[in-house]
Gaussian input, Z-matrix of N, CA and C with variables (Angstrom, degrees):
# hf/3-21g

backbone

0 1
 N
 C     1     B1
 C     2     B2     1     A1
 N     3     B3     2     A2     1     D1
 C     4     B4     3     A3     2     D2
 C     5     B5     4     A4     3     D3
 N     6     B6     5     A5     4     D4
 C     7     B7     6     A6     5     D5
 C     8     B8     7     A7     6     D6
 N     9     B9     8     A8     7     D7
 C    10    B10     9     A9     8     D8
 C    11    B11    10    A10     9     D9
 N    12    B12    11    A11    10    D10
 C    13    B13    12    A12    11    D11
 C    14    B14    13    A13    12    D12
 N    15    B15    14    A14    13    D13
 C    16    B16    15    A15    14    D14
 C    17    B17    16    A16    15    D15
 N    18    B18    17    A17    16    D16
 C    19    B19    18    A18    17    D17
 C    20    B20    19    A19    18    D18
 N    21    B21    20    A20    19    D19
 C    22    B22    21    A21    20    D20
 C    23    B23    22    A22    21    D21
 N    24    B24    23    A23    22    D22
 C    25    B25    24    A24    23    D23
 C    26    B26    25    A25    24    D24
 N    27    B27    26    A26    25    D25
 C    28    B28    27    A27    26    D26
 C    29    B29    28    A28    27    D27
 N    30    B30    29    A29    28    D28
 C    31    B31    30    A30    29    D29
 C    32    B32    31    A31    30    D30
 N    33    B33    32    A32    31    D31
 C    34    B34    33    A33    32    D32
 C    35    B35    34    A34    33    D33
 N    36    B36    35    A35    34    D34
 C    37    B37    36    A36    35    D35
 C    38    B38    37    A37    36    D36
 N    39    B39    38    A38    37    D37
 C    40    B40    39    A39    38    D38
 C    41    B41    40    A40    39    D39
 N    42    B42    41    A41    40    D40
 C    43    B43    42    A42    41    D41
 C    44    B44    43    A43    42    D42
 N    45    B45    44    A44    43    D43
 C    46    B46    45    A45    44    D44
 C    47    B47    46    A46    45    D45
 N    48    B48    47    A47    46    D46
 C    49    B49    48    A48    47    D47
 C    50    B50    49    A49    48    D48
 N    51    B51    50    A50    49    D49
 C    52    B52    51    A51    50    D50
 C    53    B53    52    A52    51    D51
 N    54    B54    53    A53    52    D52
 C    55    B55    54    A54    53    D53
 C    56    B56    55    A55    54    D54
 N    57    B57    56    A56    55    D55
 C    58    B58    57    A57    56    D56
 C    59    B59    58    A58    57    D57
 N    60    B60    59    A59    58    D58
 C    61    B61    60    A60    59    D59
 C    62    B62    61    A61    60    D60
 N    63    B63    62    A62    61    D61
 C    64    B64    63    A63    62    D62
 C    65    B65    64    A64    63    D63
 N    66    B66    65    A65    64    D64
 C    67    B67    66    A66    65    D65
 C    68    B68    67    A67    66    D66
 N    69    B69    68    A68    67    D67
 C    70    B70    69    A69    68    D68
 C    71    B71    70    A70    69    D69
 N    72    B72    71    A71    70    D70
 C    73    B73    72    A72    71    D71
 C    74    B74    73    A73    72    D72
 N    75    B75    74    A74    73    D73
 C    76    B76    75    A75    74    D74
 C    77    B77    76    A76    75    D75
 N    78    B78    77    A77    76    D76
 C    79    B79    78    A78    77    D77
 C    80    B80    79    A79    78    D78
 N    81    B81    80    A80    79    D79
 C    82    B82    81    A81    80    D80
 C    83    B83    82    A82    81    D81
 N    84    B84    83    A83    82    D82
 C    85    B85    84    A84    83    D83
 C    86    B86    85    A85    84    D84
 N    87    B87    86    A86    85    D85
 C    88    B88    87    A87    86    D86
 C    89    B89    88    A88    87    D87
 N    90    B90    89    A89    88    D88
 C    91    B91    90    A90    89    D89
 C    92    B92    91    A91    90    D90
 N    93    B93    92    A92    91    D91
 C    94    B94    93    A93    92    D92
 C    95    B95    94    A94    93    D93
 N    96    B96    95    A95    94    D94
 C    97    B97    96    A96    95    D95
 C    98    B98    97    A97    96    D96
 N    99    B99    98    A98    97    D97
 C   100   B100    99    A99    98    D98
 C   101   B101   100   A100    99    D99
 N   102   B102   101   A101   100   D100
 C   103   B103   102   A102   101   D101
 C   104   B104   103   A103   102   D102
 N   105   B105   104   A104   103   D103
 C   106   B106   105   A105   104   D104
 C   107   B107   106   A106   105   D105
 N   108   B108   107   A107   106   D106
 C   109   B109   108   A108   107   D107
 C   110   B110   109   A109   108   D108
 N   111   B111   110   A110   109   D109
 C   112   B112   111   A111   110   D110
 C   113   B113   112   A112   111   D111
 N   114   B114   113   A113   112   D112
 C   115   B115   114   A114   113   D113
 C   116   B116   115   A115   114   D114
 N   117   B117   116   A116   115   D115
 C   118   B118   117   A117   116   D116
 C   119   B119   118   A118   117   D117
 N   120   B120   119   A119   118   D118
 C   121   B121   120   A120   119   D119
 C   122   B122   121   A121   120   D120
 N   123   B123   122   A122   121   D121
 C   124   B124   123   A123   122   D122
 C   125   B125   124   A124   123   D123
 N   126   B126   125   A125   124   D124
 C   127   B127   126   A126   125   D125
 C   128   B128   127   A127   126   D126
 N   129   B129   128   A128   127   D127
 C   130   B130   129   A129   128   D128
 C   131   B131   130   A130   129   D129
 N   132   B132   131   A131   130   D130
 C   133   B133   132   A132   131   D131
 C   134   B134   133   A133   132   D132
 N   135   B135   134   A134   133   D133
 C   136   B136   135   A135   134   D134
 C   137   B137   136   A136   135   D135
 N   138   B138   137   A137   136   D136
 C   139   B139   138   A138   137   D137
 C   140   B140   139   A139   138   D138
 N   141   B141   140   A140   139   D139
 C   142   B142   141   A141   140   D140
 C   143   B143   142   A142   141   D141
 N   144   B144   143   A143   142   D142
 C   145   B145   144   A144   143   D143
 C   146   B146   145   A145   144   D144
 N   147   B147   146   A146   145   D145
 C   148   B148   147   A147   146   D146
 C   149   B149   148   A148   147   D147
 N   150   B150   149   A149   148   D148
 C   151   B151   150   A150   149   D149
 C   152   B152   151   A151   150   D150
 N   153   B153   152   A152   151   D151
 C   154   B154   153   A153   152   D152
 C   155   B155   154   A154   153   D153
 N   156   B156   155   A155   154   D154
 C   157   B157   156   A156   155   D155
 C   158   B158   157   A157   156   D156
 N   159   B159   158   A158   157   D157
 C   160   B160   159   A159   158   D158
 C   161   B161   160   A160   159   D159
 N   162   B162   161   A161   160   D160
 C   163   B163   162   A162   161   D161
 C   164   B164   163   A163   162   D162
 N   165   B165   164   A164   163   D163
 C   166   B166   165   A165   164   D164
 C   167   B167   166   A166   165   D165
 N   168   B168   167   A167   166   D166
 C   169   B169   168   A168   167   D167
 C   170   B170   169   A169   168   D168
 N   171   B171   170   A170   169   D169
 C   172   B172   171   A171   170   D170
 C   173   B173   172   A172   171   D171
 N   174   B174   173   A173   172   D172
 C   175   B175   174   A174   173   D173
 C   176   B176   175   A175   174   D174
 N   177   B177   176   A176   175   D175
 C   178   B178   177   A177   176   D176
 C   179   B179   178   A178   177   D177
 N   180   B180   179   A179   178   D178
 C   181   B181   180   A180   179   D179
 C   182   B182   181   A181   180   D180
 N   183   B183   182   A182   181   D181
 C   184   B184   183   A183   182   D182
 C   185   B185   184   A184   183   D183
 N   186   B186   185   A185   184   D184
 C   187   B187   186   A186   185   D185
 C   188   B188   187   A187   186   D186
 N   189   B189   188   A188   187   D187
 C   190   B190   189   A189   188   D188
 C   191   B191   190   A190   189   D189
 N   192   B192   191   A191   190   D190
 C   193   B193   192   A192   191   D191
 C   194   B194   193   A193   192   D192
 N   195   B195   194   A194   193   D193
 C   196   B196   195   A195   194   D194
 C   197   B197   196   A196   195   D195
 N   198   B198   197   A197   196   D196
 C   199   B199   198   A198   197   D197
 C   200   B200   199   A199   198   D198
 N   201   B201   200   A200   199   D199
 C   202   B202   201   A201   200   D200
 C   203   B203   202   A202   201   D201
 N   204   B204   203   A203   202   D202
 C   205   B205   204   A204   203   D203
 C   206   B206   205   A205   204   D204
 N   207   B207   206   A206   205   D205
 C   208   B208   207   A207   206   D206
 C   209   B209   208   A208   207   D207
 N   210   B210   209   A209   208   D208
 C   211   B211   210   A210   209   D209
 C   212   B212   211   A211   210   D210
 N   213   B213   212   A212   211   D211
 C   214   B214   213   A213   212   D212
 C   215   B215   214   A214   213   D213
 N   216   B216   215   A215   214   D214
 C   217   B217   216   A216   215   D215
 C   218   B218   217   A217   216   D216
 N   219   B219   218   A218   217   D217
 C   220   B220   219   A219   218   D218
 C   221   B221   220   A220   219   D219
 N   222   B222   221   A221   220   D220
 C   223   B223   222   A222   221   D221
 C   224   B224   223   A223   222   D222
 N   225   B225   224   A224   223   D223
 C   226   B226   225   A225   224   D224
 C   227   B227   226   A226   225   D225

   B1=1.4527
   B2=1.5205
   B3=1.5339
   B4=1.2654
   B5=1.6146
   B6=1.6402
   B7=0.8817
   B8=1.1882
   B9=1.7184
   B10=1.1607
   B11=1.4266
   B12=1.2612
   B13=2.0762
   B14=1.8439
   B15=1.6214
   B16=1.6751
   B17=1.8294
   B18=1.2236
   B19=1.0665
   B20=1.7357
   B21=1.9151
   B22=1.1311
   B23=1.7893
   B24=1.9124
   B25=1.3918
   B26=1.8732
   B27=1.4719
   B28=1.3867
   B29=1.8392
   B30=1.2411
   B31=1.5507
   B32=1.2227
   B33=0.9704
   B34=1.5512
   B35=1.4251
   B36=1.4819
   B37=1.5369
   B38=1.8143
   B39=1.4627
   B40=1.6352
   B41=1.1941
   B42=1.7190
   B43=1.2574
   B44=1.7786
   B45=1.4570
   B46=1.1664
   B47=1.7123
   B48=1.8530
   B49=1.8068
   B50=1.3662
   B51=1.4451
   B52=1.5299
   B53=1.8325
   B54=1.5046
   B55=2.1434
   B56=1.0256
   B57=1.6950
   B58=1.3541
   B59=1.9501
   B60=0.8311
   B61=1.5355
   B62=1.4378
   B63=1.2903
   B64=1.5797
   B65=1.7820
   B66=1.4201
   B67=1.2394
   B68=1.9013
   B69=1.3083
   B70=1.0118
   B71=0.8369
   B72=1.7290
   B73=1.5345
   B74=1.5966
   B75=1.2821
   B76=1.1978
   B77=1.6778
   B78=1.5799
   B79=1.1477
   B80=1.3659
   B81=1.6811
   B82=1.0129
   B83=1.8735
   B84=0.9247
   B85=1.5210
   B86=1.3262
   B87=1.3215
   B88=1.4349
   B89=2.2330
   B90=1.1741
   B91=0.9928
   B92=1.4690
   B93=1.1059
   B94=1.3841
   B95=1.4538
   B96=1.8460
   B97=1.2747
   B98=1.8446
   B99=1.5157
   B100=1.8511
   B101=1.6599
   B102=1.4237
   B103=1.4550
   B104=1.6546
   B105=1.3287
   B106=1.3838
   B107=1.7807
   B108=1.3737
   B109=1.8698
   B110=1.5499
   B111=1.5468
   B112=1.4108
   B113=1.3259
   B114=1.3074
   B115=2.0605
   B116=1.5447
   B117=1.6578
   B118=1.3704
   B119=1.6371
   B120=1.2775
   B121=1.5468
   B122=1.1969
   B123=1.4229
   B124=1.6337
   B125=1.4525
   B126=1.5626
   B127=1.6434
   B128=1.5859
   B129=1.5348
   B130=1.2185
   B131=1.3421
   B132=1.3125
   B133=1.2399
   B134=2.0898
   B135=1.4774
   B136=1.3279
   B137=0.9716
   B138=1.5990
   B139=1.9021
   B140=0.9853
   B141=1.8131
   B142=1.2753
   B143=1.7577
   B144=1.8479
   B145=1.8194
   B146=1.6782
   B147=1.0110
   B148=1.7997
   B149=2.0166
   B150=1.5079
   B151=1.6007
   B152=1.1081
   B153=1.5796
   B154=1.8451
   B155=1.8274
   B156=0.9947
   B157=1.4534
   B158=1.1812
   B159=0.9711
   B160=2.1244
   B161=1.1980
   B162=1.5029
   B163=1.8105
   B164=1.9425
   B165=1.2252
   B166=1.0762
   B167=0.9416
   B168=1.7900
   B169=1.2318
   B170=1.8670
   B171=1.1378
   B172=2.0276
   B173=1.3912
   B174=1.4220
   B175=1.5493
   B176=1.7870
   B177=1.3319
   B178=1.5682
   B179=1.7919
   B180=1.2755
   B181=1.6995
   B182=1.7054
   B183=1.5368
   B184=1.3696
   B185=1.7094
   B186=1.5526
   B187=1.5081
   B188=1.7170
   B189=1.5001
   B190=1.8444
   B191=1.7610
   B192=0.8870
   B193=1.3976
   B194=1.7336
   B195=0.5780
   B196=1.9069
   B197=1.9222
   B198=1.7792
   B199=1.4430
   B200=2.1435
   B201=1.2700
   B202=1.4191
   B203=1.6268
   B204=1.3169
   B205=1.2656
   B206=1.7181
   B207=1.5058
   B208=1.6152
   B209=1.7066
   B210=1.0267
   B211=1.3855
   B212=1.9912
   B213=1.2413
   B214=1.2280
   B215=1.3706
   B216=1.5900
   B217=1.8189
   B218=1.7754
   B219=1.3589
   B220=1.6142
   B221=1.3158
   B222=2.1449
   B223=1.1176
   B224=1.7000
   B225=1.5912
   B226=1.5934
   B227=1.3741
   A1=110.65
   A2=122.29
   A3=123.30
   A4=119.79
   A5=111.14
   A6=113.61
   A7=124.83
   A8=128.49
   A9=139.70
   A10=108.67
   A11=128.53
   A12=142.67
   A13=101.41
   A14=97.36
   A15=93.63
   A16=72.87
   A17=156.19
   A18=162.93
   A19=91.07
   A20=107.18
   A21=132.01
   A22=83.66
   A23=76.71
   A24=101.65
   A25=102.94
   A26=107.13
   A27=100.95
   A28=110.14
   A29=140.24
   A30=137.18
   A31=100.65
   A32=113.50
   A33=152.19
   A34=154.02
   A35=92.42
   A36=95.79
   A37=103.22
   A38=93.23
   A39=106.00
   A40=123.78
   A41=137.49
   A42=134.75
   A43=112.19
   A44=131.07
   A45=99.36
   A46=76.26
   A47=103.40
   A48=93.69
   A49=116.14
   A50=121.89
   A51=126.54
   A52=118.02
   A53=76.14
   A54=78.88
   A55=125.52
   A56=130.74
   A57=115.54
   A58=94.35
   A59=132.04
   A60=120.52
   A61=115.03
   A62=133.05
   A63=151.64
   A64=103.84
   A65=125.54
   A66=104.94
   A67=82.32
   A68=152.40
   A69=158.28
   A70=128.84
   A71=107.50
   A72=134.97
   A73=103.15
   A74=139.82
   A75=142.27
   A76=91.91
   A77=120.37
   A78=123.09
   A79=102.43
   A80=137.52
   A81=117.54
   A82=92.04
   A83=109.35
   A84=107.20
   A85=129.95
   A86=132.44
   A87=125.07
   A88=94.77
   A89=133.73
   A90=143.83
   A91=113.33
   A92=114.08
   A93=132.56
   A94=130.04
   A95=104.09
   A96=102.83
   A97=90.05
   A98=92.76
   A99=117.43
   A100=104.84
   A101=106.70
   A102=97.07
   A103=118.59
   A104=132.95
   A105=136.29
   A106=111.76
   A107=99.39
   A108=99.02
   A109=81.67
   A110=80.47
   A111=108.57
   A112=112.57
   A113=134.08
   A114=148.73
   A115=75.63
   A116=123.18
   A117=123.44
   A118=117.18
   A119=120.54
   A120=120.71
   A121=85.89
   A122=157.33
   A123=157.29
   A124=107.07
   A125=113.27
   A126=112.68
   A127=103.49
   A128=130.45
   A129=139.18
   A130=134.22
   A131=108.42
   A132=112.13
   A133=114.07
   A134=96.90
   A135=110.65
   A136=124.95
   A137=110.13
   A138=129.26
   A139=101.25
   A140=142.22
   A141=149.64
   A142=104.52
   A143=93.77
   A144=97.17
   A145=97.43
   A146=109.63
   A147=114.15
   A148=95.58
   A149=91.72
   A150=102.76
   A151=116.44
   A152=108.39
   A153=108.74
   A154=86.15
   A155=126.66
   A156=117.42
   A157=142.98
   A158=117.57
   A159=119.14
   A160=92.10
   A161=102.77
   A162=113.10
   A163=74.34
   A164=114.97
   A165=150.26
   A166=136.53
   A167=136.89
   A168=132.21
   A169=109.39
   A170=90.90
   A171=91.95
   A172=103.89
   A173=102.14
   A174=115.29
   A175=88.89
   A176=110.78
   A177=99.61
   A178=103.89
   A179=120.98
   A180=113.02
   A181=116.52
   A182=105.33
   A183=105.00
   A184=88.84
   A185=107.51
   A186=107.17
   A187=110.08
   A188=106.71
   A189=98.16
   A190=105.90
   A191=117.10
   A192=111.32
   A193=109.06
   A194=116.58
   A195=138.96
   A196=84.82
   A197=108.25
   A198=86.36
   A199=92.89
   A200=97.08
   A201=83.41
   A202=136.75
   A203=130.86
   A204=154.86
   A205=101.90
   A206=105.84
   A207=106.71
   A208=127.66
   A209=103.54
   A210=132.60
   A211=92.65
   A212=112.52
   A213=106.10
   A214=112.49
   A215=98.32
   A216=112.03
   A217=106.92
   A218=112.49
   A219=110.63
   A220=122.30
   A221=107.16
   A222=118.67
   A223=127.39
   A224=107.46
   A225=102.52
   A226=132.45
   D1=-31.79
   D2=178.45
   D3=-72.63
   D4=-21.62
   D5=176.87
   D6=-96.23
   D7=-1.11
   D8=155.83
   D9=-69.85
   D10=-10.20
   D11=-177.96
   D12=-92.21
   D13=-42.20
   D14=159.98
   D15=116.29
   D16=97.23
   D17=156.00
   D18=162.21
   D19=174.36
   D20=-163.43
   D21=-162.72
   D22=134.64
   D23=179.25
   D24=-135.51
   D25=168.00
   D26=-170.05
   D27=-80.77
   D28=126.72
   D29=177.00
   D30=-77.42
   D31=158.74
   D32=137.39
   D33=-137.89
   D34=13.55
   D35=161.45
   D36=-129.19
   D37=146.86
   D38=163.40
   D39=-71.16
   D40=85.63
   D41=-159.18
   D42=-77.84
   D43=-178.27
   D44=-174.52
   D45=-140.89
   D46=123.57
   D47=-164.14
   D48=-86.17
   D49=-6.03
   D50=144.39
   D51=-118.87
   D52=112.43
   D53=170.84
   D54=-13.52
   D55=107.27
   D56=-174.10
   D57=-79.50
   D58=-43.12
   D59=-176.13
   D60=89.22
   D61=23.36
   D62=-144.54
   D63=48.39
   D64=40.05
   D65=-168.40
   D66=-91.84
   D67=142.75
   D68=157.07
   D69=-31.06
   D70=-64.07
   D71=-175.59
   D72=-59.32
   D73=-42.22
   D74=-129.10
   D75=-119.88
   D76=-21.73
   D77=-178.44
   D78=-87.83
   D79=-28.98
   D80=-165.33
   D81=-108.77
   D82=15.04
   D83=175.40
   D84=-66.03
   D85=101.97
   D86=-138.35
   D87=-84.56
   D88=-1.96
   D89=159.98
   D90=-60.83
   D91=-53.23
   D92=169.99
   D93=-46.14
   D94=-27.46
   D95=-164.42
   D96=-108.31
   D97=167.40
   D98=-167.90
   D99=-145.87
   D100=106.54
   D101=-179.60
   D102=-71.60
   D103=127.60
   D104=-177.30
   D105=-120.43
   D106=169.94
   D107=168.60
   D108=-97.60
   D109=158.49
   D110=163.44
   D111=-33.42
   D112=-63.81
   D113=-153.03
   D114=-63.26
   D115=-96.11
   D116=-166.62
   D117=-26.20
   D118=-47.62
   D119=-176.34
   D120=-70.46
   D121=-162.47
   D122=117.16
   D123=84.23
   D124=25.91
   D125=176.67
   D126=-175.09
   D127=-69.35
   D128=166.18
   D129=-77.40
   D130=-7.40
   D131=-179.94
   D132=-117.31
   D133=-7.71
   D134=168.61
   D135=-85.99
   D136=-23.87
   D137=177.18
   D138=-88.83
   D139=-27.30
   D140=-173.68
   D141=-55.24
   D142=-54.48
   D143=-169.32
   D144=-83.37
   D145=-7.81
   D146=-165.18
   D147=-60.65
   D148=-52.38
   D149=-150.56
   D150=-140.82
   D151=3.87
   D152=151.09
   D153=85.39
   D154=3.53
   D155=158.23
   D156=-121.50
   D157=144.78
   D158=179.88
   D159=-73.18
   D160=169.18
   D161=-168.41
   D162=-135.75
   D163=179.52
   D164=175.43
   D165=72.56
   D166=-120.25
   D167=138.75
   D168=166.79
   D169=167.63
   D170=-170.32
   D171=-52.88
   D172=-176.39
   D173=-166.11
   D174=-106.08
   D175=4.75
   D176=158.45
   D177=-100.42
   D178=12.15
   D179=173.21
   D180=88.23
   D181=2.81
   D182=-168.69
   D183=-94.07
   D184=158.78
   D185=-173.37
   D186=-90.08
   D187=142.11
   D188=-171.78
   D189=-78.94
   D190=-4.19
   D191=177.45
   D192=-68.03
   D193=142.70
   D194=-172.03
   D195=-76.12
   D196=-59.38
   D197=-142.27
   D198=-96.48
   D199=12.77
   D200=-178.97
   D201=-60.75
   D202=116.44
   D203=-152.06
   D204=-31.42
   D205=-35.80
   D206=165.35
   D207=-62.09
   D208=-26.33
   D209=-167.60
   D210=-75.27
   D211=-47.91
   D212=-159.10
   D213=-61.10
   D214=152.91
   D215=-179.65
   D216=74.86
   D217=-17.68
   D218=-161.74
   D219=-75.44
   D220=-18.00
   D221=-151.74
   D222=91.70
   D223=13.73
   D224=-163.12
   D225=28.77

């Protein structure tokens, strides 16, 4: 997520980039997994499945969400 902002930070958690839901297969699926820091897993990535939106935006101020309302008409 930090590197979609245009910087890199160190991870430590194994994120899982579609909800496994106790499905097994999908939890140990190494496709599945996205390394994050802690803040992004436990803040941006909980509001992500919460509400269908990205939160933030580059270190030039533009927002990383594709469909955010600023974004529109601009070309994302």
């Amino acid at each position: 997520m930090h590197q979609a902002q245009g910087y890199t930070v160190v991870a430590d958690v194994v994120d899982h980039i579609v909800p496994h839901k106790g499905d097994h297969k999908l939890f140990w699926d190494p496709s599945n997994h996205q390394a994050l820091c802690k803040q992004c897993h436990d803040g941006h990535k909980q509001r992500l499945e919460k509400t269908g939106a990205m939160s933030g935006c580059s270190l030039d101020g533009v927002p990383i969400d594709p469909d955010h309302h600023w974004l529109k008409g601009k070309g994302g």
